[in-house]
ZAMARGU-4260 file (C-alpha; in steps of 0.2 Angstrom, whole numbers, plus 5000, padded with zeros to 4 digits):
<rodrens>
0) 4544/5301/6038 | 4556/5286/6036 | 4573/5295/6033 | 4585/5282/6024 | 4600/5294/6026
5) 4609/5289/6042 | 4625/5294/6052 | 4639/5305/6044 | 4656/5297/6040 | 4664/5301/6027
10) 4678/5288/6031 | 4664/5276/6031 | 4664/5262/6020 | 4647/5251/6014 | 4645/5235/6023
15) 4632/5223/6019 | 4628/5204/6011 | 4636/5205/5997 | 4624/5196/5983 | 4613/5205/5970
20) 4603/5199/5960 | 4606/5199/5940 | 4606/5218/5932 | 4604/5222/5917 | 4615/5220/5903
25) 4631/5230/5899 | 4622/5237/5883 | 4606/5232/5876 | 4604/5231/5855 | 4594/5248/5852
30) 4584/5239/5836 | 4571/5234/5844 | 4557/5229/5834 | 4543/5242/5837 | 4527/5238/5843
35) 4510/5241/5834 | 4499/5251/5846 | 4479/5253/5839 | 4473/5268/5833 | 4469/5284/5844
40) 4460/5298/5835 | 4446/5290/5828 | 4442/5274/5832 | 4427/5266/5828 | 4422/5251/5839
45) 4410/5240/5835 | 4394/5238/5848 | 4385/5220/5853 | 4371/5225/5858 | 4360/5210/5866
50) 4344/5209/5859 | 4328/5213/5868 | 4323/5194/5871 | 4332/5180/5878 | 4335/5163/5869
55) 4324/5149/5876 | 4328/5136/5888 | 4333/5126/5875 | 4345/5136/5866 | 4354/5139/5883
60) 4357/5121/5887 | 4364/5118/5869 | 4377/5132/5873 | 4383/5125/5888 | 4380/5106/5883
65) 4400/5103/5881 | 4402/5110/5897 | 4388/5098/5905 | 4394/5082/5898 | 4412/5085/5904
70) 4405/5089/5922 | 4395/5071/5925 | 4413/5064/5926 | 4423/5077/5934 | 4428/5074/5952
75) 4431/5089/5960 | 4447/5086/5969 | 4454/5099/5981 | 4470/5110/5971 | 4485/5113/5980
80) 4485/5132/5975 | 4492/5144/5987 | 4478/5159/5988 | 4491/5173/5992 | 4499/5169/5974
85) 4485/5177/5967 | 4476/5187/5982 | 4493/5199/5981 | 4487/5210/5969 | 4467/5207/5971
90) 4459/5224/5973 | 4444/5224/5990 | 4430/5224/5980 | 4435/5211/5971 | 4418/5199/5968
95) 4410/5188/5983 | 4409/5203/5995 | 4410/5189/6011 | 4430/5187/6005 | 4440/5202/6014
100) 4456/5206/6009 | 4467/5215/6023 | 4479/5226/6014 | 4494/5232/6023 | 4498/5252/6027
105) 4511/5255/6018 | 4521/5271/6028 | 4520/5288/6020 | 4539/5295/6015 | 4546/5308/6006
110) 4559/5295/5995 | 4573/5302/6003 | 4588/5295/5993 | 4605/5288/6004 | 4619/5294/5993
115) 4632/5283/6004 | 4623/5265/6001 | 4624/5255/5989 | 4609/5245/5988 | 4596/5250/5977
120) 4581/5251/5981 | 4573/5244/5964 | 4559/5230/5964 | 4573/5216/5967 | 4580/5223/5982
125) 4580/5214/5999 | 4569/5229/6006 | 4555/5227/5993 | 4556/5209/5996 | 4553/5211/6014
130) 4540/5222/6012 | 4530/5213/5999 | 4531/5195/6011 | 4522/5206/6023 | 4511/5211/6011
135) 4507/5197/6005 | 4506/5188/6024 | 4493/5204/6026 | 4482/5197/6013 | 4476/5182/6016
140) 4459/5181/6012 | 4446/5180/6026 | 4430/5174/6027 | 4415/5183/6034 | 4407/5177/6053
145) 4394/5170/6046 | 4406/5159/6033 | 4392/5158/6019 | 4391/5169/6003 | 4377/5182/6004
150) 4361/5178/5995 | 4352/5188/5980 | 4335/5192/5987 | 4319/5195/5980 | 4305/5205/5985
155) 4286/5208/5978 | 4287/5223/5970 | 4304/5223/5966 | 4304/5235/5948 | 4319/5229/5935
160) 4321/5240/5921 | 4324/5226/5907 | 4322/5206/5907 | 4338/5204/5903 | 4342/5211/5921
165) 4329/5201/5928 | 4336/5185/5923 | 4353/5189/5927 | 4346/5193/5945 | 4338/5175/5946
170) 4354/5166/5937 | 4364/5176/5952 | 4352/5169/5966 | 4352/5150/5958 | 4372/5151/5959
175) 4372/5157/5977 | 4357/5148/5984 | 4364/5133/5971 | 4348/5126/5965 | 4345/5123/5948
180) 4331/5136/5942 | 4322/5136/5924 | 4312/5151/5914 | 4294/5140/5912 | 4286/5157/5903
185) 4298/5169/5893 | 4288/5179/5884 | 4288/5197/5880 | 4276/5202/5894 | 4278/5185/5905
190) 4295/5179/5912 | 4291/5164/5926 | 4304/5155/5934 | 4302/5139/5945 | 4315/5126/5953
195) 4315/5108/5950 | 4329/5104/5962 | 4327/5084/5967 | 4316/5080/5982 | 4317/5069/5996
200) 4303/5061/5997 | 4297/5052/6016 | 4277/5049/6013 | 4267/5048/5999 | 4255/5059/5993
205) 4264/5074/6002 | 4259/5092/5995 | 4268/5096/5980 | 4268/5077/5972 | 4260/5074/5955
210) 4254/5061/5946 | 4265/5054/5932 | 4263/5042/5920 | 4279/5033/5909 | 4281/5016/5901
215) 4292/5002/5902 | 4293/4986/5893 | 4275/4993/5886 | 4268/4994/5901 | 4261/5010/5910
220) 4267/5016/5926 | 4262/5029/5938 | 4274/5035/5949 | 4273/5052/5963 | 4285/5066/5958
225) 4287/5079/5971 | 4291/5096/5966 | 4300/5110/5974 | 4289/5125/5978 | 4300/5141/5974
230) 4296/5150/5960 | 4295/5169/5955 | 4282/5177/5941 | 4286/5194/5934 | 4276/5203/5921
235) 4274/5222/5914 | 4261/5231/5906 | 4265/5234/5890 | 4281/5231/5879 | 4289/5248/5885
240) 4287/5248/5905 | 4298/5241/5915 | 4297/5224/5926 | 4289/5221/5941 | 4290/5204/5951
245) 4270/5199/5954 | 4271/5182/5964 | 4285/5172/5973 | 4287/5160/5984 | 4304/5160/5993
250) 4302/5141/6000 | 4314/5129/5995 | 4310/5111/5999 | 4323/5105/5986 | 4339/5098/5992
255) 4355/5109/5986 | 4368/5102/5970 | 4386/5108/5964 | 4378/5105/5945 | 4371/5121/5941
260) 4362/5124/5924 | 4364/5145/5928 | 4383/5141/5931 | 4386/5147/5911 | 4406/5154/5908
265) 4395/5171/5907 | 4391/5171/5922 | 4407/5166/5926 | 4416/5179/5917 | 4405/5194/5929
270) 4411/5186/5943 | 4429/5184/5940 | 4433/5200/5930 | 4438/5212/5945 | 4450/5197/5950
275) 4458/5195/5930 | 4459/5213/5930 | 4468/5216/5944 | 4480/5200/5941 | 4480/5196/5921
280) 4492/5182/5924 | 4482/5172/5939 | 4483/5155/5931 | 4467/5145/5928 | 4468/5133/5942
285) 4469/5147/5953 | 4452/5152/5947 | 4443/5137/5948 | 4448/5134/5964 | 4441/5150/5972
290) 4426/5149/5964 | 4423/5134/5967 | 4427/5138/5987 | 4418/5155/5985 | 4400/5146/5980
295) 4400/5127/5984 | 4398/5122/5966 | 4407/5111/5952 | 4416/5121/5936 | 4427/5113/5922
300) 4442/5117/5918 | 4433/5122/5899 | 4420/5137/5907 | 4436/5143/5917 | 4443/5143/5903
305) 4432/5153/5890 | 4426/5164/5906 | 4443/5173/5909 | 4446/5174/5887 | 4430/5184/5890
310) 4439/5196/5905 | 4453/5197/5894 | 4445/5204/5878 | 4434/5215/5887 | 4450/5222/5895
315) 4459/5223/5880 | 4443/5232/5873 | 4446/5246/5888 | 4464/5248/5882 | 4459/5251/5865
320) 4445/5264/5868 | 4455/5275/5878 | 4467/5279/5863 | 4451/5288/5856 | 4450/5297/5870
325) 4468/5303/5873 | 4469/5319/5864 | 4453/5326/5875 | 4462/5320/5891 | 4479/5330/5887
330) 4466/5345/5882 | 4458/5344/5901 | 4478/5339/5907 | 4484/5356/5900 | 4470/5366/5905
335) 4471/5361/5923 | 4490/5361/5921 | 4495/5377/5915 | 4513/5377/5906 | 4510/5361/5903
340) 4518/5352/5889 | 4509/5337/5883 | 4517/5331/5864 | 4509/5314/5855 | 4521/5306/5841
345) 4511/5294/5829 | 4516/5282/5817 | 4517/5289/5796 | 4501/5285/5786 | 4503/5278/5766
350) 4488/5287/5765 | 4485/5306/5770 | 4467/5305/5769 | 4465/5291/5783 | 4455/5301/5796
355) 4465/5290/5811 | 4482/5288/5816 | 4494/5275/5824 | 4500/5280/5841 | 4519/5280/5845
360) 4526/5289/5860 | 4518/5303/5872 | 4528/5314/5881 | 4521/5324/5898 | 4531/5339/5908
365) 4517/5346/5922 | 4519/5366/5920 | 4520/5366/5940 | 4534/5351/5940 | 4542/5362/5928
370) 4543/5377/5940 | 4547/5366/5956 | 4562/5361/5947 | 4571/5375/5943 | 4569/5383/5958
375) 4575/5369/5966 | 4592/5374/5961 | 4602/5356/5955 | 4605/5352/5941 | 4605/5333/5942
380) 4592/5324/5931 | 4592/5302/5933 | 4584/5294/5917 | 4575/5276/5917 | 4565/5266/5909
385) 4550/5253/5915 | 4541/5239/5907 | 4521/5243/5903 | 4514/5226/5909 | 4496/5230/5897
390) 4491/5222/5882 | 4502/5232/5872 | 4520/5231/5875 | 4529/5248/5879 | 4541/5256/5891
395) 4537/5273/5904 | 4553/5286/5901 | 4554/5295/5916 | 4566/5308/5922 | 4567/5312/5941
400) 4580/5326/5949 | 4582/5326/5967 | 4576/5341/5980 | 4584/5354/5991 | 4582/5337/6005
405) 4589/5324/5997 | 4571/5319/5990 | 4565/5312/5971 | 4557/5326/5962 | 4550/5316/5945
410) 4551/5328/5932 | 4544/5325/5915 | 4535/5307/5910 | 4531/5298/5894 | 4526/5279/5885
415) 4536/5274/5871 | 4534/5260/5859 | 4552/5253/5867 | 4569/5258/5874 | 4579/5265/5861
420) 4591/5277/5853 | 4578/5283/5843 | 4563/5286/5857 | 4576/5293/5870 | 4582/5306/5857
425) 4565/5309/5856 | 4560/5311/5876 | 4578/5319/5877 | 4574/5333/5865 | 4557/5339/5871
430) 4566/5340/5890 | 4579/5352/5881 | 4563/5362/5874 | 4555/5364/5892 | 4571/5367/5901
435) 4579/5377/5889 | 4595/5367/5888 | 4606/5369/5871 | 4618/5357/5866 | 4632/5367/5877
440) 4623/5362/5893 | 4632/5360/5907 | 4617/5348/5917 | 4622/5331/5925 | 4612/5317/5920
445) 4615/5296/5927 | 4609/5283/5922 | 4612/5264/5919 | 4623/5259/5903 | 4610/5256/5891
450) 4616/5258/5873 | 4601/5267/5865 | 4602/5280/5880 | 4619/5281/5880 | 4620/5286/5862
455) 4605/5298/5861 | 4614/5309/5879 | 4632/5308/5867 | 4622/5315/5850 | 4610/5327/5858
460) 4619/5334/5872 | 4637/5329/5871 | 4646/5341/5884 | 4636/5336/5899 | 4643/5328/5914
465) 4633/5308/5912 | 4637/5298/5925 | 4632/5277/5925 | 4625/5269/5942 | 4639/5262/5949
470) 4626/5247/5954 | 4624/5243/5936 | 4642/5244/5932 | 4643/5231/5949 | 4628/5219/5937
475) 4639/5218/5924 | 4656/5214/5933 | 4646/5202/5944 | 4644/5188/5931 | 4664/5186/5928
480) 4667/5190/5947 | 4654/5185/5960 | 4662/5187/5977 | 4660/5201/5989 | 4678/5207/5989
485) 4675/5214/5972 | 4661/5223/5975 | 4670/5233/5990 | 4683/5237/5980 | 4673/5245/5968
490) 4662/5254/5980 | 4681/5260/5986 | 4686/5265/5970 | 4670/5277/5966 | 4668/5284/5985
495) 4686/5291/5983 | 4685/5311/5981 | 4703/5315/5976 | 4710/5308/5960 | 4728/5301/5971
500) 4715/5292/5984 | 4707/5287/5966 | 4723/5279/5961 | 4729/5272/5977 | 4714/5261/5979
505) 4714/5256/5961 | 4731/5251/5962 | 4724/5239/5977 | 4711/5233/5968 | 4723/5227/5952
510) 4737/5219/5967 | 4719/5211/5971 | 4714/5204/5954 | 4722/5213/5940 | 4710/5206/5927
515) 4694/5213/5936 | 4704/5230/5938 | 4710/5231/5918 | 4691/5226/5915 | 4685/5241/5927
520) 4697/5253/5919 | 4690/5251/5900 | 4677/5262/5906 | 4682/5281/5911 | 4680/5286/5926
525) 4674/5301/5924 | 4658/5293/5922 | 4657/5282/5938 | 4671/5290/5953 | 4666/5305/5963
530) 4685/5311/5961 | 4682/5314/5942 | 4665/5323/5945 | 4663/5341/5945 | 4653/5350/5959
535) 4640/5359/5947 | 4626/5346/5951 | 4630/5348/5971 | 4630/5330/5971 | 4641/5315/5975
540) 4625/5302/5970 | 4633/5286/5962 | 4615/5277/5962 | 4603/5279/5950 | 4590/5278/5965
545) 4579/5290/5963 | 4572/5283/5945 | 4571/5265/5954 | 4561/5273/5967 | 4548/5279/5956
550) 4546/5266/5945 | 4543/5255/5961 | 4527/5270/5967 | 4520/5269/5949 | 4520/5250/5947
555) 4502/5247/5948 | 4499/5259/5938 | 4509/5252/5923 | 4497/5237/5919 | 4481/5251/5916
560) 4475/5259/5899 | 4484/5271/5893 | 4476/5285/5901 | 4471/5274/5919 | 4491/5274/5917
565) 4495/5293/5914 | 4481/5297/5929 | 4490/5285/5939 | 4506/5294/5940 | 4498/5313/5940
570) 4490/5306/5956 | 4506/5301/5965 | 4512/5314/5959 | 4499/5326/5967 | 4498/5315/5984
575) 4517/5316/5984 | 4516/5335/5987 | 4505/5334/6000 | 4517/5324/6010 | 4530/5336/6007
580) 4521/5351/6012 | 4515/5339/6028 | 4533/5335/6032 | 4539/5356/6029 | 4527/5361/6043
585) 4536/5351/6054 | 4554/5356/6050 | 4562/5371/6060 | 4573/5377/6049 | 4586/5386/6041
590) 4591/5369/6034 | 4580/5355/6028 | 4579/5340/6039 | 4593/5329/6029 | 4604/5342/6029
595) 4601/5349/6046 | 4607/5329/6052 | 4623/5328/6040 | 4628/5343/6049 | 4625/5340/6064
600) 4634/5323/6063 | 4649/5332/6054 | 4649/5342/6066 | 4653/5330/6082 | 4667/5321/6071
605) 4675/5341/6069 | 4679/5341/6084 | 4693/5327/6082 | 4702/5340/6072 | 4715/5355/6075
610) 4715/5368/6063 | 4729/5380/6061 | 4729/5396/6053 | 4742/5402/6039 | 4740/5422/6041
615) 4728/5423/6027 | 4713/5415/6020 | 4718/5396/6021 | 4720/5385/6037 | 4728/5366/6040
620) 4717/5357/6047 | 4724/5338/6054 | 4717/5324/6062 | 4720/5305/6068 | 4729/5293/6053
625) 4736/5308/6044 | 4720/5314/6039 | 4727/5331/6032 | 4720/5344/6022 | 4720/5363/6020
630) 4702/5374/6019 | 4700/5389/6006 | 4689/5398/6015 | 4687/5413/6003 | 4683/5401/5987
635) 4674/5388/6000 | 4683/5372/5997 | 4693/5359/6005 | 4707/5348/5998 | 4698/5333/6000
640) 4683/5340/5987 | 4667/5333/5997 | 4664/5353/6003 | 4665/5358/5984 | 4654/5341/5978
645) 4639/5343/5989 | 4638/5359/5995 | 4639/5355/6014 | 4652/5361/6024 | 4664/5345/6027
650) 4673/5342/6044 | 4689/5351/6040 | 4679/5367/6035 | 4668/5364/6052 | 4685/5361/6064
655) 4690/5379/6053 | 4676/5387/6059 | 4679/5382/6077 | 4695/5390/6075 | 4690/5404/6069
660) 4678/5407/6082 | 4691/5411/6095 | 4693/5429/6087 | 4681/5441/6096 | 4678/5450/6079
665) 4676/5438/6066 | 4657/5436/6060 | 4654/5417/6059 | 4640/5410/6054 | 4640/5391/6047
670) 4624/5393/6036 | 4633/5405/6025 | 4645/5391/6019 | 4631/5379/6015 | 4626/5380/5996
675) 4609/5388/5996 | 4600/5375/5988 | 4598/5366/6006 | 4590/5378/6012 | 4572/5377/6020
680) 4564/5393/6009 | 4571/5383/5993 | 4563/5367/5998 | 4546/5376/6000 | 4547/5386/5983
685) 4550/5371/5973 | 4534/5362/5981 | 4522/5380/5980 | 4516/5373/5962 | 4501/5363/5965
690) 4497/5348/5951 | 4479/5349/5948 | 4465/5335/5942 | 4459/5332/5926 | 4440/5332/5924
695) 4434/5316/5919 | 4417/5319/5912 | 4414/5329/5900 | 4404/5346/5900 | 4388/5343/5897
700) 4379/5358/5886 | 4364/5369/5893 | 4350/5358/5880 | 4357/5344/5888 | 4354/5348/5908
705) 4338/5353/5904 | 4334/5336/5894 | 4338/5329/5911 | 4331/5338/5924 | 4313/5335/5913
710) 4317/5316/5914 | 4321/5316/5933 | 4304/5326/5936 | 4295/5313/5925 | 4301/5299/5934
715) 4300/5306/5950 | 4288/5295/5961 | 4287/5281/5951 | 4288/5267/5962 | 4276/5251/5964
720) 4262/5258/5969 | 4260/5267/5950 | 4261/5247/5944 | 4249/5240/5955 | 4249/5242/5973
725) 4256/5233/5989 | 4261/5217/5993 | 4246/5203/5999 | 4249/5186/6008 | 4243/5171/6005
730) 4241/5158/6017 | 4253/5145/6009 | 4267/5157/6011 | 4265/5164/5993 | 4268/5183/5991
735) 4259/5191/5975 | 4257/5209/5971 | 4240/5216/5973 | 4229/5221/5958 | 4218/5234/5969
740) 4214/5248/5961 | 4220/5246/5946 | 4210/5250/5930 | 4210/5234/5918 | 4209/5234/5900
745) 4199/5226/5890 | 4210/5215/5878 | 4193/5213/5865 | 4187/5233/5864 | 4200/5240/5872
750) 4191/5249/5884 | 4196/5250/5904 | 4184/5245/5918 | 4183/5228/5914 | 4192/5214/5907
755) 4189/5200/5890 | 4180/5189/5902 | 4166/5199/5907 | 4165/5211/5891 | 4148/5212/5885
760) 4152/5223/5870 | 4155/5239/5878 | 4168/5247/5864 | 4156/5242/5849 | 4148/5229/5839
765) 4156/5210/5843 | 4155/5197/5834 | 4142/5183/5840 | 4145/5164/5841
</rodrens>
């Protein structure tokens, strides 16, 4: 576990380089122009079904004749694309299985959120900038031993359930082998392929020539052409069988070309779709050069072009399809999920009778998220938005607390058609529903200074404690005010737990620049200093961390469908528990391991300290540079507020206890001052929910298993001996499919036994020439 909480000093100020990169705005404009999302319940999406033939070889080559003419002129020039632009985000089974991808192992941690830095840990930050260099150094693609790509083979025998699988299977070997292959017989029964690759020839006569006759100038020539000898013949029985190669001869005698006929942007488009998937915005010089370095061969700029439109609709295609299918994964969600609370908002239809609907918003609270969380015991809640980065513009609302050790605990999810006042009110109101919060609520929630959340936290639950991320606040100041110095003076000003050390600070900061001060003071601090907060939450965080840190775990997730989306972060979710439980086995306890550091580190710096006793219930407890304060310890506080902010014994009350130790009959015990939210038992209650899975087929009915089970036993041993036998020999290298034992029939009287050739009028009367 990488714990990002270091050494205890409350004294201690942030120290660091000082440049951030551009926040947000100070308020963002909540009309936002709402999205169209497609419809969900019933949508009815129109089928291409291929028909059952091919086109001929001459319709193929008018298809692609654009494509062909452009190629005789093209050059192919080597591109200055850097591959780990787009190999970043390429998954590992990404087409052209002799390219391997190393990814980096990204370490395991619980999330733990450091409530005395200032850095956030968002997708800018310098640590996920770090990290992703590494990543993406981790990823350069690799080529196998051999350095070739691994070819389509073919074997006699082979059984292919359609044509049009047959011919993608020899289109498939003509671009890996890179000769040019053509369909000499496509018929229904019949499919022949041969290669007419170009020849060298050394003598004349050779096997394999023909005799060819042209003219020129009127006169008759007859030239040798030598032909190359691969070629492959398949056939079936009948109209409804499947496909079996008969004859092939694997020799090539042809010399290899980067022009390929089979090299078709369809082709193309099979090849390249895992890659568009994985990284929609890989530009198209990008693509051409890898495929181009994948197979050896020549593609224009156009089939590039027309190949990745094709990945991109099928994609868009997936999105839409999986808004017909949302209302049975939020059925299977809540049945796996019990106390689950699952709400889907949709647009208003002119007319009622329409049997679909237009989605809006979808709002998800796991029943065992919802337990963990009030039995954690804070009650602190961040709120954040994140860009989807799909086909369909929308944002993921997400509201994460923070644990009994300083951990993210994500709460309740949901996609909106954009950041608003009207969809916040919306997620804002189904989170009062499942934790019971009235308008009188008393919770502490921080987020940035967005205006549409801003306003729907005032409207719907206006006496809440709502705190800003003092790294936001920091955005905004920086554009008026860029150096360093400002930034440590507000980090001063917030860190400050008493309202004189508040004002003293602030009364540096305005001798400082009194411009940038009056600017700081037009926002109240009681949303953004730790002297103005109360101690309900038993909290001092001033950094909307714990929502950055989940949007940064769920980013690949937010360029899937909607549902690929909504699975993505129940399984973090899941595998984030696991984790947890792995880290709690190792802990020793009372405390969790966070807190069992802080106090430990408080704990060496007590010592600094004298405490003197007043003959009641309070003591004075001083230190070095007049650090003096006075320690309650019936009500449990301290005069310098951290012990009542987080919970945690602070150095005065630890130097107390010392003191207090000395008498013989006083019952100490320093685990009863700490609040009992940090305790081990509460960290274990709040992760004892489990999250389960989803099924993702659906149940199948009992007519249904039976259908099956009779087809597997039907087509149990069906193999190529029920076609035709084994594999025979020739002695020119030709492998053909041997027809022994197999019962002909007769094509005239359609009797078996013999064939049309030898049929002496065995099924009835013939006619006679």
């Amino acid at each position: 576990m990488e714990n990002l909480i270091g050494s205890d000093d409350d004294n201690a100020e942030y120290e660091g380089d000082g440049e951030y990169e551009e926040g947000n705005q100070e308020y963002e404009e909540d009309d936002e122009s709402q999205e169209s999302y497609p419809n969900f319940e019933e949508y009815d999406e129109s089928e291409n079904s291929d028909p059952e033939y091919e086109e001929d070889e001459r319709q193929i080559e008018d298809e692609d004749h654009m494509d062909d003419i452009m190629d005789v002129d093209n050059n192919i020039q080597d591109v200055d694309v850097d591959m780990g632009d787009f190999t970043l985000n390429v998954e590992s089974d990404v087409e052209g299985s002799c390219i391997n991808v190393v990814h980096g192992h990204e370490p395991e941690d619980m999330e733990v959120i450091n409530n005395e830095e200032f850095e956030s840990l968002d997708e800018g930050s310098d640590q996920d900038r770090e990290r992703r260099a590494l990543i993406k150094n981790l990823r350069k693609e690799k080529r196998c031993s051999l350095g070739v790509v691994h070819k389509q083979s073919f074997l006699v025998g082979d059984k292919f359930n359609s044509k049009k699988e047959l011919k993608e299977a020899i289109d498939l070997h003509a671009l890996e082998s890179r000769r040019n292959l053509f369909f000499k017989k496509n018929d229904n029964v019949r499919l022949r392929a041969q290669c007419r690759g170009v020849v060298p020839v050394t003598n004349k006569g050779q096997v394999g020539s023909q005799a060819t006759t042209s003219k020129r100038k009127g006169k008759e020539l007859k030239t040798q052409k030598v032909t190359c000898g691969w070629y492959i013949h398949a056939s079936r029985s009948n109209p409804k069988s499947d496909w079996f190669i008969r004859t092939l001869n694997q020799t090539y005698t042809c010399l290899q070309t980067r022009k390929l006929r089979a090299c078709t942007a369809s082709l193309i488009n099979k090849k390249i779709f895992d890659q568009v998937e994985a990284n929609p915005d890989i530009p198209l010089r990008a693509i051409q050069y890898h495929f181009q370095k994948t197979y050896q061969v020549g593609v224009s700029m156009d089939k590039v072009f027309r190949a990745k439109d094709k990945v991109r609709k099928h994609i868009t295609g997936d999105y839409t399809k999986q808004y017909e299918l949302l209302r049975d994964y939020v059925l299977e969600l809540q049945a796996t999920n019990p106390d689950t609370t699952v709400k889907i908002d949709v647009c208003s239809e002119p007319n009622p009778d329409s049997p679909t609907r237009q989605f809006r918003r979808i709002y998800v609270c796991l029943g065992p998220l919802k337990k963990g969380f009030k039995a954690c015991l804070r009650d602190l809640l961040g709120f954040d938005g994140a860009f989807m980065k799909g086909p369909f513009p929308g944002q993921v609302l997400s509201a994460v607390g923070l644990d009994s050790n300083n951990g993210i605990y994500p709460l309740a999810y949901g996609i909106v058609e954009s950041e608003n006042t009207e969809s916040w009110k919306w997620f804002l109101n189904n989170l009062g529903d499942d934790l019971d919060l009235g308008r009188n609520s008393n919770f502490t929630f921080i987020s940035d200074r967005k205006k549409g959340l801003h306003t729907a936290v005032e409207q719907i639950f206006p006496n809440v404690e709502h705190r800003y991320c003092i790294r936001h606040i920091h955005d905004n100041m920086r554009k008026r005010w860029r150096q360093t110095e400002y930034r440590d003076h507000l980090w001063r000003c917030a860190s400050a737990t008493t309202i004189p050390e508040f004002e003293h600070l602030m009364k540096e900061f305005s001798q400082y620049d009194k411009e940038a001060c009056e600017w700081l003071k037009q926002i109240p601090p009681k949303h953004w200093a730790r002297s103005h907060f109360s101690g309900r939450a038993v909290s001092d965080v001033l950094i909307s961390n714990m929502c950055e840190v989940f949007n940064g775990k769920i980013e690949k997730g937010r360029d899937k469908p909607i549902i690929g989306c909504l699975e993505f972060i129940r399984e973090y979710l899941m595998k984030r528990i696991c984790n947890v439980m792995k880290e709690m086995k190792k802990a020793k306890g009372p405390l969790t391991p966070t807190v069992t550091d802080i106090l430990a580190a408080r704990k060496t710096v007590a010592s600094q300290y004298i405490a003197r006793w007043n003959g009641r219930d309070k003591y004075q407890v001083t230190g070095a540079l007049q650090d003096q304060h006075v320690v309650d310890v019936r009500n449990k506080t301290c005069t310098c507020r951290k012990w009542e902010l987080i919970g945690i014994p602070c150095r005065h009350a630890i130097a107390t206890l010392n003191e207090m130790s000395k008498d013989p009959e006083a019952e100490l015990d320093i685990y009863k001052w700490v609040h009992k939210v940090y305790f081990l038992e509460t960290w274990k209650k709040a992760y004892s929910f489990k999250v389960g899975r989803p099924k993702k087929k659906r149940r199948q009915s009992e007519g249904e298993r039976l259908s099956k089970k009779q087809k597997a036993s039907q087509g149990d041993g069906v193999n190529v001996a029920q076609e035709g036998g084994s594999q025979k020999p020739t002695n020119d290298g030709v492998q053909k499919l041997s027809r022994k034992h197999i019962s002909v029939t007769c094509s005239k009287c359609k009797n078996k036994g013999h064939n049309s050739r030898t049929c002496k009028g065995q099924g009835g009367n013939q006619s006679k020439k």
